[in-house]
N, C-alpha and C positions, 0 to 999 in steps of 0.2 A: 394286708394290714391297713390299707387304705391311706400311707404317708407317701408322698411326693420328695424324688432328691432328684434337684436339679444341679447342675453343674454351672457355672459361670458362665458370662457372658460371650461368646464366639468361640465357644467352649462345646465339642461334640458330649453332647448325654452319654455319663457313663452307665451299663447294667451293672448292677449289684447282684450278687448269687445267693443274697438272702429275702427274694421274691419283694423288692420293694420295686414299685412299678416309676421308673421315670418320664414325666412328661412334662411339658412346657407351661409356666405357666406365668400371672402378670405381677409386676412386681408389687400389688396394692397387694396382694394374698402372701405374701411372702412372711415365714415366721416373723414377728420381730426381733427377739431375739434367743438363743437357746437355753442360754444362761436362768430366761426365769424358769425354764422346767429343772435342770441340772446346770451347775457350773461345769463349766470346760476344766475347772482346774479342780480337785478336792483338796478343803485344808491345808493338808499335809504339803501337797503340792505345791501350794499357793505363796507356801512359807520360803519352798527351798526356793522359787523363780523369784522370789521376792530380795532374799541371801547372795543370790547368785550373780556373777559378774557378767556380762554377755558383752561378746565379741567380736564385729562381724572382718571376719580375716579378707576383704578386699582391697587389692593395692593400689587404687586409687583413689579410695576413703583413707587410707592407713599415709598415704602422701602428702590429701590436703591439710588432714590434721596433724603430721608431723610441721607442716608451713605454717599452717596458724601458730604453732607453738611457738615457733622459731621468730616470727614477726614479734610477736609478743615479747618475747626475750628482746630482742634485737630493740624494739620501744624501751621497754626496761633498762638497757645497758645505755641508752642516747639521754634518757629523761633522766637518771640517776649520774652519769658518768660523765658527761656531759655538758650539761644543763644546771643541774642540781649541787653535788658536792664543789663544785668550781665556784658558787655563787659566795659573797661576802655574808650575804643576809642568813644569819643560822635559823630563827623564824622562819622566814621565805623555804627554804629550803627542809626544813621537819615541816611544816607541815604538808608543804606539796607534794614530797616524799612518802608521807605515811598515808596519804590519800591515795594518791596512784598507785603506790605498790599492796595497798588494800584493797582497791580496785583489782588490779592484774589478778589478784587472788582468786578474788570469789570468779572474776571470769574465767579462769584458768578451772576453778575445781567445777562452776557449769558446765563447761566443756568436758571435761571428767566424767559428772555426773550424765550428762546427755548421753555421750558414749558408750558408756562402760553399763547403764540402764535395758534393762528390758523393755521394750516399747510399747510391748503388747501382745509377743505371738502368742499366736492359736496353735496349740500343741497338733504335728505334725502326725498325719496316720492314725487319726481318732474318728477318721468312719467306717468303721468295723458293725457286723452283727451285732455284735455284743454291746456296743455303746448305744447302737442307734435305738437297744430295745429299752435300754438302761434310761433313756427320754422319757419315756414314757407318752409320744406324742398324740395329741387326738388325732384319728380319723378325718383326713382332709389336711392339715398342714403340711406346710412348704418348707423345708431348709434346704440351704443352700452347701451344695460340698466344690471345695477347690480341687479340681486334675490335676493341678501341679503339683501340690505338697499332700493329698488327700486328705485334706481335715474340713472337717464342717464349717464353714463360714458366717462366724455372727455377723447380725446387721450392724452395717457401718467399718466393716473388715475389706482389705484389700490386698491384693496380692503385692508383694515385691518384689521384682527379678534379681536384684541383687542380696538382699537377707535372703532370698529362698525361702520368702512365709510369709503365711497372712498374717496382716497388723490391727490390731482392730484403731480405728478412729484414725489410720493413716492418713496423714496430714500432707507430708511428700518424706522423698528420701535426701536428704543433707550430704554430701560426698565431705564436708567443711567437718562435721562431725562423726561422720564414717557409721552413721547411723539410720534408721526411719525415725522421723520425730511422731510419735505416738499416743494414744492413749498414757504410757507411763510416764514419759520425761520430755512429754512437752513444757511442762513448767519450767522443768532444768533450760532448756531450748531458748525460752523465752527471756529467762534469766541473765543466758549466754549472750545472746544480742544487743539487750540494754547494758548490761555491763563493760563488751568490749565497745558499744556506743559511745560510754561514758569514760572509757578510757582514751581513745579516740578523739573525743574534743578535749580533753584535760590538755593531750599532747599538745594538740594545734596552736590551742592558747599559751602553754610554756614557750613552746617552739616559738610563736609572734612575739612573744617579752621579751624570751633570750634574745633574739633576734636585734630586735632595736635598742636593747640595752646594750650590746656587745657594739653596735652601731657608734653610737654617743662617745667610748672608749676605743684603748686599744683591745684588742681582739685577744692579745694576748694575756690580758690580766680577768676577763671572765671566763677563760676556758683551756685547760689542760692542753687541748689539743691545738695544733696549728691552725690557724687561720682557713685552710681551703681544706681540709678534712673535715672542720669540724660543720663546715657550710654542707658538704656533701652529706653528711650523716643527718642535719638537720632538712634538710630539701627529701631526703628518701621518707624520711618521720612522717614529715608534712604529709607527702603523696597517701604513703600507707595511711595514716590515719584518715584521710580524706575518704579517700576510696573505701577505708573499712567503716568510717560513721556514716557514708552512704547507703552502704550494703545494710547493716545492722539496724539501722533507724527506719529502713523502710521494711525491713524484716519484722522486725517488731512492731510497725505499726500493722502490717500484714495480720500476724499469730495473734494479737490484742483485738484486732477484727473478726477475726475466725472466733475467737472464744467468744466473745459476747455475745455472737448470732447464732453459737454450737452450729459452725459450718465447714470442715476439715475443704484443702485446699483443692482437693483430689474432688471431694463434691462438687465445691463453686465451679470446677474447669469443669465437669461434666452435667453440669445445671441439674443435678438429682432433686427432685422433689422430698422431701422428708417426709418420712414413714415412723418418725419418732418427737417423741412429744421434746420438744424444741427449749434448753434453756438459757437464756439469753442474761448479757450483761451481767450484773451482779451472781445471779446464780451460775452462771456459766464461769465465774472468774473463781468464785467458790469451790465448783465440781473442778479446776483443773487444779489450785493454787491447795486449796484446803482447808476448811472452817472459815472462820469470820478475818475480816481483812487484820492482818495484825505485821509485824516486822518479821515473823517466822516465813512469810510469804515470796522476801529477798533474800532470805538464807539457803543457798545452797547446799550446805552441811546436815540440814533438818531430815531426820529420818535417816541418816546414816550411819550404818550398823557396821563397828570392825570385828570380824569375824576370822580365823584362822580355818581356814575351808584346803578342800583337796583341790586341785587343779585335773578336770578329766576333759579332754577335746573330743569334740563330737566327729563324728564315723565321717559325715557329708565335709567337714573342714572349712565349712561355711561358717562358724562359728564355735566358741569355745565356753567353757564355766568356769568358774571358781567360785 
């Protein structure tokens, strides 16, 4: 046939039993990607992966983001419980209220969204005879097949040891969101980050007001709670918020670089030269966000389809659908 299937990097060449000859070769020949001869996915397909809830069943993703949740609650119950209903000022209090707990929201349903998204896989066991003839490749080109999950790997796809698949435009894997941030929900990702940012300094600032307000008085006429509980709950606020608007601020300043120079993070750490025509800044904020810059772009809810779906778990238990 005259097509090349190379297997991955430190990866033994697998033989194929349908006379396709494997050998090595550089990565400037390598297909770009498969997708323009055939989609990896057909329609039909493309609707159900699109429908479908994904799951990745690890118990040390399924831990961190049961903590996030919990942290976030726990801000919630300090900022509102507190800080907030104990205050005189009913102003002060609606509105900081309905801001923070609008915030926790949409952070709460990115994190949602980021998880519970498909990333990207490459459908697992699709280098068979029959698909590869189904390409219709020229004579001379290169695709590349993964050993681990044996599916063809498009350009900018990368293996993950934990989902068990390749991801295309794998950026890294998040244990915080028990997910790979991906071609599909990096936006969600992105999302996630600045909003628990933004929840995160809202705290810090309440927390320094309460603080010195409750100072000036007694202690016991701003706050339901005693005096030395209510210090303990504000001093833990503090730390977590600290630590999480560090993490998330530089996260997000990280993902907002990547997108503008279309350079996933797995690239930058392995200094890959690009083999694909490169869309930067605006275009690139466009390909991840969607259309022209608008307020649909902070909504997390956008494209969210509720759908009454079967619940069927997959065979490996690496993950599940709905």
């Amino acid at each position: 046939m005259g097509i090349s299937v190379m297997s991955c990097s430190s990866c033994t060449p697998v033989s194929l039993s349908f006379s396709l000859q494997v050998r090595m070769q550089s990565s400037g020949h390598r297909l770009r990607d498969v997708e323009q001869h055939q989609p990896l996915l057909s329609g039909g397909e493309e609707e159900v992966a699109a429908s479908r809830v994904w799951f990745i069943q690890d118990s040390c993703g399924m831990v961190c983001a049961f903590i996030t949740w919990f942290l976030v609650m726990y801000a919630e119950f300090v900022v509102n419980f507190v800080m907030l209903l104990p205050s005189k000022s009913f102003w002060y209090s609606l509105i900081n209220g309905v801001a923070f707990n609008f915030l926790a929201v949409l952070a709460l349903t990115s994190h949602l969204r980021t998880m519970l998204t498909d990333p990207g896989a490459v459908p697992k066991g699709n280098a068979t005879k029959e698909y590869m003839e189904s390409l219709q490749l020229k004579p001379g080109e290169v695709i590349y097949k993964c050993p681990k999950c044996c599916s063809i790997k498009p350009e900018r796809a990368h293996h993950c040891s934990i989902c068990k698949r390749c991801i295309r435009k794998m950026d890294h894997h998040c244990p915080w969101v028990n997910n790979c941030v991906g071609e599909n929900n990096q936006r969600f990702f992105v999302l996630f980050t600045m909003y628990i940012a933004s929840i995160s300094l809202h705290a810090l600032c309440l927390s320094g007001f309460h603080f010195f307000t409750c100072v000036r008085v007694q202690w016991n006429e701003c706050s339901d709670f005693s005096p030395p509980v209510a210090v303990l709950l504000m001093i833990f606020l503090c730390l977590e918020a600290l630590l999480f608007l560090t993490f998330t601020a530089v996260m997000f300043g990280t993902q907002i670089h990547s997108i503008c120079n279309d350079e996933t993070e797995i690239e930058r750490l392995k200094n890959e030269k690009p083999t694909w025509e490169r869309r930067v800044r605006w275009d690139g904020m466009r390909a991840v966000f969607g259309g022209s810059p608008s307020l649909l772009w902070f909504n997390p809810f956008a494209g969210l389809r509720f759908r009454v779906l079967m619940v069927g778990a997959r065979k490996n238990g690496a993950e599940f659908s709905v």
